[in-house]
Structures are given as C-alpha cells and as structure tokens.
The first five atom37 places (N, CA, C, CB, O) and aatype in JSON, in Angstrom:
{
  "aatype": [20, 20, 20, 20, 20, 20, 20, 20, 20, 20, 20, 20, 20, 20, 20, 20, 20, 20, 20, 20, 20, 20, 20, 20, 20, 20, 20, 20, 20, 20, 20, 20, 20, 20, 20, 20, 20, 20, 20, 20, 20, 20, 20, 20, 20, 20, 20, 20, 20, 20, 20, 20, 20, 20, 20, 20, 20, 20, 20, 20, 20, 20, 20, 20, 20, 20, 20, 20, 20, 20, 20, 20, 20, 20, 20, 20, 20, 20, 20, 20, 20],
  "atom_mask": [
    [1, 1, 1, 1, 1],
    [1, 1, 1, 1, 1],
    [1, 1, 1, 1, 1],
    [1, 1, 1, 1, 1],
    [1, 1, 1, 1, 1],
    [1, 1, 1, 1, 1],
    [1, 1, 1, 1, 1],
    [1, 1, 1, 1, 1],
    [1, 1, 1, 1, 1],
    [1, 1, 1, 1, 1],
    [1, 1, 1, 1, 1],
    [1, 1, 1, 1, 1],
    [1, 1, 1, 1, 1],
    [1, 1, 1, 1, 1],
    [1, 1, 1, 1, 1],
    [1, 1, 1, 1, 1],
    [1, 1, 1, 1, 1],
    [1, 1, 1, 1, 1],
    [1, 1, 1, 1, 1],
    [1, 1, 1, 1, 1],
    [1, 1, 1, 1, 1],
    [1, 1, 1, 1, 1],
    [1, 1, 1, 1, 1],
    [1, 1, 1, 1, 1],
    [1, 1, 1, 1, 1],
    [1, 1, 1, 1, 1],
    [1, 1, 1, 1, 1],
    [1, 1, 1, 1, 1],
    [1, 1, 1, 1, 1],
    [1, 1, 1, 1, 1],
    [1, 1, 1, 1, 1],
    [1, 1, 1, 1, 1],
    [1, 1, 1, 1, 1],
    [1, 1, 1, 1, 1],
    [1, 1, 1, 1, 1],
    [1, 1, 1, 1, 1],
    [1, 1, 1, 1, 1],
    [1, 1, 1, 1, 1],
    [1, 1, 1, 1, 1],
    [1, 1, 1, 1, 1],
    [1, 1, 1, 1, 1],
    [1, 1, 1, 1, 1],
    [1, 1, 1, 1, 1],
    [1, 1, 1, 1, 1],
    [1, 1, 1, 1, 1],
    [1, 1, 1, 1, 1],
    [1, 1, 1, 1, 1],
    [1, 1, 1, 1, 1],
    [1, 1, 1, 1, 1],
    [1, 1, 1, 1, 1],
    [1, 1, 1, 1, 1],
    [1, 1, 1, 1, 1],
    [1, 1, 1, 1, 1],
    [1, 1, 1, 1, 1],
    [1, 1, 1, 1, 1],
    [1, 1, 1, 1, 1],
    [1, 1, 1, 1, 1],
    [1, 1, 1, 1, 1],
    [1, 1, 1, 1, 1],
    [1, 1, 1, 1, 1],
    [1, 1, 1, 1, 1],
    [1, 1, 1, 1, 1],
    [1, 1, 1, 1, 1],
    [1, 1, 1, 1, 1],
    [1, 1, 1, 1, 1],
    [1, 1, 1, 1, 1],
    [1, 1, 1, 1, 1],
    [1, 1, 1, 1, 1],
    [1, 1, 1, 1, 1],
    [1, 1, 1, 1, 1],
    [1, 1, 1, 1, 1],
    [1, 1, 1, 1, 1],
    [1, 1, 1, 1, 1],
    [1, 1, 1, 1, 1],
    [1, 1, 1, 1, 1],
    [1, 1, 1, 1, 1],
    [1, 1, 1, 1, 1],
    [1, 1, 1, 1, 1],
    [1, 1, 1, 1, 1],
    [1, 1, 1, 1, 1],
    [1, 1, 1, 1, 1]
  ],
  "atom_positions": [
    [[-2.05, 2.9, 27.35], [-2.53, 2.15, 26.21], [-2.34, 0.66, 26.47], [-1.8, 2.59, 24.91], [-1.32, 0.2, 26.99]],
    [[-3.5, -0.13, 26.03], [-3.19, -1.5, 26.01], [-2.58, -2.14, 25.11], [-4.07, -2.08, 26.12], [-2.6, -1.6, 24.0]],
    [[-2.04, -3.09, 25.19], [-1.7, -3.84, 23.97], [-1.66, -5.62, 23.49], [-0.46, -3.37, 23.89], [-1.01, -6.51, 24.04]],
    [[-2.38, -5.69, 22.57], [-2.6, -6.91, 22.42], [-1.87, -8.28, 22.35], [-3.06, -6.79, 21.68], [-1.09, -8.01, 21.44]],
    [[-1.6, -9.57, 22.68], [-0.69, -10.06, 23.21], [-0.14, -10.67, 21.36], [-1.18, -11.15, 24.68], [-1.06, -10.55, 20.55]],
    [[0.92, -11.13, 20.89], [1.7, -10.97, 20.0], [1.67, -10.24, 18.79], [1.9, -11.85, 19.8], [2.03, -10.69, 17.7]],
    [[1.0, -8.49, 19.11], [1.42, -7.31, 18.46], [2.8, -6.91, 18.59], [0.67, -6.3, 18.87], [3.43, -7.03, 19.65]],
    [[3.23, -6.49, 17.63], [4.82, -5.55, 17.39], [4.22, -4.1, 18.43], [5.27, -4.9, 15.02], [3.09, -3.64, 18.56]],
    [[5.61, -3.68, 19.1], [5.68, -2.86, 20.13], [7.32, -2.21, 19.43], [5.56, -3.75, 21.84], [8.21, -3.0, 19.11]],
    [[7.48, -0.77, 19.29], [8.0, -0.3, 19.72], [8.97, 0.4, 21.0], [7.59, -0.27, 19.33], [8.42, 1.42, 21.41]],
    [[10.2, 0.11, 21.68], [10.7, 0.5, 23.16], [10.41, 1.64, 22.84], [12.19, 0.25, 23.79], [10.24, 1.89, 21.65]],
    [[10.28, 2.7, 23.9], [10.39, 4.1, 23.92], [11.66, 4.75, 24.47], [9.32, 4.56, 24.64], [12.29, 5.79, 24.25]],
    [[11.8, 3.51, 25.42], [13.57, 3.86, 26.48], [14.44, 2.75, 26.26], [13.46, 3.89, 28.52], [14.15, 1.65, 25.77]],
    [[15.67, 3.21, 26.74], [17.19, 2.11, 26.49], [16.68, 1.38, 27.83], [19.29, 2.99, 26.6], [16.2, 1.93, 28.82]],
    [[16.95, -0.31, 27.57], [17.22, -0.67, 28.47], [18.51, -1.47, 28.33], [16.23, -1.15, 28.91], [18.69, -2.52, 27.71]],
    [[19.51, -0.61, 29.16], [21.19, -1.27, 28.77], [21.46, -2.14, 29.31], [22.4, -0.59, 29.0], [22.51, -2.69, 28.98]],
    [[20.52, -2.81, 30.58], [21.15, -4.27, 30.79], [21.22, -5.53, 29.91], [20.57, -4.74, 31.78], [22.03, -6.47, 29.91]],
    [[19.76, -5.18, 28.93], [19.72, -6.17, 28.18], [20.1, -5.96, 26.62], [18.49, -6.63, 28.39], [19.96, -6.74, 25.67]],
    [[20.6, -4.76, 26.67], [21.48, -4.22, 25.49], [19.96, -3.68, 23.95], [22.93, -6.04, 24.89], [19.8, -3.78, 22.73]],
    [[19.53, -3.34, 24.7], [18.47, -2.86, 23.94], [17.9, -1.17, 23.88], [17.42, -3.73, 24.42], [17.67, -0.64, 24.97]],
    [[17.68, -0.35, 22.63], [17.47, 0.81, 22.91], [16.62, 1.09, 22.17], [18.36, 1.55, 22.92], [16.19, 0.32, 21.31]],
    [[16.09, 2.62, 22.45], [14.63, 3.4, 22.47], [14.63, 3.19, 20.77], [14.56, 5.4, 23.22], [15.49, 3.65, 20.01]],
    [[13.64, 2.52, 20.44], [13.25, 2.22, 18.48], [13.48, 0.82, 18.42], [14.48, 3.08, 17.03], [12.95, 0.24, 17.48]],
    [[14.28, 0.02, 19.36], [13.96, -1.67, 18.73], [12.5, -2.04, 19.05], [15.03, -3.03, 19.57], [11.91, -1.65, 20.06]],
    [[12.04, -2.73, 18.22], [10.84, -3.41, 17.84], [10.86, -4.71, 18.44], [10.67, -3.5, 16.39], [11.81, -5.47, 18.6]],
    [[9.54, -4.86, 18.78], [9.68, -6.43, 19.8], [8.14, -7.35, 19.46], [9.73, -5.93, 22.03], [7.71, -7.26, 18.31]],
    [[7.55, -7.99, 20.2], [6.46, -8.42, 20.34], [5.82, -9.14, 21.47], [6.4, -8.93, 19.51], [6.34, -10.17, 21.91]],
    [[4.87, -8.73, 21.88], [3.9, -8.71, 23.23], [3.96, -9.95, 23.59], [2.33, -8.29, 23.1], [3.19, -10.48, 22.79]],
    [[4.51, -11.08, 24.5], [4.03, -12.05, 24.41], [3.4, -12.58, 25.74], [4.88, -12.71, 23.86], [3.18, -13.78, 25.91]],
    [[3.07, -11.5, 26.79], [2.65, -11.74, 28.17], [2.12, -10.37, 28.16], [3.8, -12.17, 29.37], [2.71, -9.44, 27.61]],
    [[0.34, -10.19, 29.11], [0.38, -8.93, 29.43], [0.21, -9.42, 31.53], [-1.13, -7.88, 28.36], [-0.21, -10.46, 32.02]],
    [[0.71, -8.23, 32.19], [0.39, -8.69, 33.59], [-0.15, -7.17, 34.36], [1.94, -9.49, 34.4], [0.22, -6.0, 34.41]],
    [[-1.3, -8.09, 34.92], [-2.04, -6.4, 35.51], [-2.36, -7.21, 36.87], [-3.9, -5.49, 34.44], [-2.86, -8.3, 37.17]],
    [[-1.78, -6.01, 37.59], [-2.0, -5.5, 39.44], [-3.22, -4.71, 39.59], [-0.65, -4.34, 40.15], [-3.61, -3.84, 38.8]],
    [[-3.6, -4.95, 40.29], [-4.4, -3.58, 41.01], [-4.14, -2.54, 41.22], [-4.73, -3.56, 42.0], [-3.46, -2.75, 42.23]],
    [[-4.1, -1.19, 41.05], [-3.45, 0.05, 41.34], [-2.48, 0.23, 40.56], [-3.01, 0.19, 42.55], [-2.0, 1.34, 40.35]],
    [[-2.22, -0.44, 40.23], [-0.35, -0.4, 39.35], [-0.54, -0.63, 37.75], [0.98, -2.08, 39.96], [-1.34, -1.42, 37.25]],
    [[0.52, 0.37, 36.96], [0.24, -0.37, 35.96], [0.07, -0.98, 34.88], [0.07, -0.37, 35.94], [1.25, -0.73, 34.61]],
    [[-0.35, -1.7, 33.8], [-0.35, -2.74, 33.1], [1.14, -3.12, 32.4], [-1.43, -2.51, 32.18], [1.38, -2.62, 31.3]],
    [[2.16, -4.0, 33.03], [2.76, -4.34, 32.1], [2.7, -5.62, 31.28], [3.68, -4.15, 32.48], [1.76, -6.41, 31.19]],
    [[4.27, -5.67, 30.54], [4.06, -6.27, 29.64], [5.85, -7.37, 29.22], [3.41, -5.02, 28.6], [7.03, -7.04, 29.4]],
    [[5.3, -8.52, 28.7], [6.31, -9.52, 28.27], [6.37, -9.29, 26.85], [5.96, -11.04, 28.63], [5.52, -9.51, 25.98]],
    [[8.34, -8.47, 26.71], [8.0, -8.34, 25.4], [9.31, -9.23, 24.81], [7.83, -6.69, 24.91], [10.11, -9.5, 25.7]],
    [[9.62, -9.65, 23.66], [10.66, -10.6, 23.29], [11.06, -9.96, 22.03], [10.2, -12.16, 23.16], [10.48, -10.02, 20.94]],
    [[12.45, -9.18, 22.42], [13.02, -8.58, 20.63], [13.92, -9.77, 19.95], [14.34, -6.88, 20.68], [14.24, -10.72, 20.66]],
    [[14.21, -9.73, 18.97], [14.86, -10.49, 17.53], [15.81, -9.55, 17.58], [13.96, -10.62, 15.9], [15.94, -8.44, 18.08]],
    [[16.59, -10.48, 16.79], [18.08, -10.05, 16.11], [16.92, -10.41, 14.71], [20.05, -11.29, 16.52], [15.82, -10.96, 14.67]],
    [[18.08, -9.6, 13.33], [17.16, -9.87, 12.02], [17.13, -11.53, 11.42], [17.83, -8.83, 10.71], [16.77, -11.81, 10.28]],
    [[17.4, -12.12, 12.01], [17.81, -13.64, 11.61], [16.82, -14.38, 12.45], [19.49, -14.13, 11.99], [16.6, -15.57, 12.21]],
    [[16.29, -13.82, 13.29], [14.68, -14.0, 13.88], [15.07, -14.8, 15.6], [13.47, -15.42, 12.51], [14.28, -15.27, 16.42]],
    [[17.21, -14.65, 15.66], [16.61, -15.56, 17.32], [16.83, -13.92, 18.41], [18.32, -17.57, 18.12], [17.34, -12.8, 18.26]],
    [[16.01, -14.79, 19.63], [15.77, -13.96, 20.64], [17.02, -13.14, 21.34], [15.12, -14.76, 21.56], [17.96, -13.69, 21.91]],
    [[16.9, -12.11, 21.22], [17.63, -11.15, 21.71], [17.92, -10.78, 23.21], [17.15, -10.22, 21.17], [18.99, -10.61, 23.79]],
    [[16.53, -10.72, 23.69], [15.57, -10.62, 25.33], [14.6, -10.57, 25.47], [15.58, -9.75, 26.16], [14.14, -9.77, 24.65]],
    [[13.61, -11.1, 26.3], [12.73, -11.31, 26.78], [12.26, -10.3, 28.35], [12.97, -12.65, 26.77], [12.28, -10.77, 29.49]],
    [[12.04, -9.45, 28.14], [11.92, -7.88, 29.37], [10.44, -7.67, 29.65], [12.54, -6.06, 28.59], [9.66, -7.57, 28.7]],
    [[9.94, -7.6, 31.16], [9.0, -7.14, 30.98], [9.14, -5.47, 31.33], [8.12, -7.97, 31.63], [10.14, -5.06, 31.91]],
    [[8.51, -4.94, 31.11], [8.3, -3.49, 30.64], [7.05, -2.82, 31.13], [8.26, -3.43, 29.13], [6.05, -3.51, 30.95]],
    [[6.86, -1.64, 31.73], [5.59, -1.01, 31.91], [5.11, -0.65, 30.74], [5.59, 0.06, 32.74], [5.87, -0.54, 29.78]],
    [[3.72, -0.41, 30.63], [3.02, -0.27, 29.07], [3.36, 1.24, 28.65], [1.1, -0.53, 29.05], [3.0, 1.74, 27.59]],
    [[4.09, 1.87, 29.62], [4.09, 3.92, 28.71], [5.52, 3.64, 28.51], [3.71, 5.99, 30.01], [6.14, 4.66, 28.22]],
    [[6.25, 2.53, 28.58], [7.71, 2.58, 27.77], [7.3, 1.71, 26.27], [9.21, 1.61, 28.86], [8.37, 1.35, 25.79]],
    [[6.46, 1.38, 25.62], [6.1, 1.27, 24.9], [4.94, 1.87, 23.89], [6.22, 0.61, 25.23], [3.87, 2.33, 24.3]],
    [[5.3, 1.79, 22.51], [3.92, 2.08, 21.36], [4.05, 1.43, 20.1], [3.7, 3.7, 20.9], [4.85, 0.84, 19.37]],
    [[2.55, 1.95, 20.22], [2.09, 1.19, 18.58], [3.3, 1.63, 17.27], [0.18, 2.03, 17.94], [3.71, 2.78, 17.15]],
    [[3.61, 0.82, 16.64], [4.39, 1.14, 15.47], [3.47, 1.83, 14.62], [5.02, -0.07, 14.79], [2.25, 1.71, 14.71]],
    [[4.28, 2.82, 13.5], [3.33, 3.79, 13.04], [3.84, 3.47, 11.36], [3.55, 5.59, 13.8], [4.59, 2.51, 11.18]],
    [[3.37, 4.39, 10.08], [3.26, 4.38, 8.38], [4.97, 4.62, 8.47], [2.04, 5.92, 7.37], [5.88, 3.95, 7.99]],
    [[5.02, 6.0, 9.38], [6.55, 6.99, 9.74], [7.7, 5.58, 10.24], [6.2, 8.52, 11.61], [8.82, 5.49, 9.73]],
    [[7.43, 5.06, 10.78], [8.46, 4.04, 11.3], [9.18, 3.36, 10.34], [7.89, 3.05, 12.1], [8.56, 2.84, 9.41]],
    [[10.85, 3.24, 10.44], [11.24, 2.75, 9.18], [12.33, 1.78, 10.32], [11.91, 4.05, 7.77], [12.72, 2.17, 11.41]],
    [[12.61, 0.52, 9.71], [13.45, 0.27, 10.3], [15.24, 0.77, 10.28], [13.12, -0.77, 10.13], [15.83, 1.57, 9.56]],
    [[15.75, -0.19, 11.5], [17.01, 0.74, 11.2], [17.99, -0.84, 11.2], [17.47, 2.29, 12.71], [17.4, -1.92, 11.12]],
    [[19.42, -0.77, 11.3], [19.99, -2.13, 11.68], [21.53, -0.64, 12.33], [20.32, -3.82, 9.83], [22.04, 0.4, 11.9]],
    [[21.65, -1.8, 13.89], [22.84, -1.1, 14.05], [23.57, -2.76, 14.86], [22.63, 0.7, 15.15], [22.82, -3.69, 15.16]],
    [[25.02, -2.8, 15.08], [25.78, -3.87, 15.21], [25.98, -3.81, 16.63], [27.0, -3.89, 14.36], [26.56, -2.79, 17.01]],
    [[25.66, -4.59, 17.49], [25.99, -4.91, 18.52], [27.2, -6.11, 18.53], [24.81, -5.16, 19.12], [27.21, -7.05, 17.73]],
    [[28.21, -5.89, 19.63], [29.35, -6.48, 19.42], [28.47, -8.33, 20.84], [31.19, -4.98, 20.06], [27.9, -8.42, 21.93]],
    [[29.03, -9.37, 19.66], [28.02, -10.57, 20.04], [29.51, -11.41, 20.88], [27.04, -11.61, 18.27], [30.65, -11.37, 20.4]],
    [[29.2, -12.04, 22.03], [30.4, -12.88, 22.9], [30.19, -14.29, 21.94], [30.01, -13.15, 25.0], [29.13, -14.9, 21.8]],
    [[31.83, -14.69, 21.21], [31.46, -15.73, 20.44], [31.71, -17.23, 21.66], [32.53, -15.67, 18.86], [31.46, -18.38, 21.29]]
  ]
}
C-alpha cells in the first residue's frame, strides 16, 4: 500500500531502538522508492504534547491506514531528564 506524504500511519511492529511499539501513530513525512525494492517511508511519531519522539524510516507493510476501530491509547515511557 502507498501512502500519502503527511497522512497518519499506524506502526504494525516494535521498533525498540527508538522506543516505539506496534499501535503508535505517526505521520508520513518522506516517501523513498528503489527499483526492485520496496517503497519506504519517513515517518515522525509525537509524544501527546506534540514534540518529536522519532523520526524512522520504515518499509511500507510495517505500516497502515488508521481505521473508525482505532482508539487511541497513552502508555508512560520512562524520559532521561
């Protein structure tokens, strides 16, 4: 699936380096396509206070469209003061 560049994206998988897991919500802000390979994507999640969390690019089948069913959630990540 493609996706349009600053649409909301759903992760599908954890990615624990950047402390992010499968249901945070993000938004498209780069797409990059190879030949043969393919289509990913620059996505940038929020904390709820709106600053940047990470900036990951991602292959496009670890991501999807947000759906009616999707509710958000809030869980606490421990922050280095």
């Amino acid at each position: 699936m493609e996706f349009k560049l600053y649409s909301d994206v759903v992760l599908m998988r954890d990615v624990t380096d950047d402390h992010l897991r499968a249901g945070d919500i993000g938004t498209v802000v780069e797409r990059h396509a190879t030949a043969n390979r393919e289509i990913g994507y620059s996505v940038e999640f929020f904390d709820m206070l709106g600053n940047t969390i990470a900036v990951v690019t991602l292959p496009g089948s670890w991501l999807r469209v947000p759906t009616h069913a999707d509710r958000p959630a809030v869980r606490r990540e421990m922050v280095a003061a």
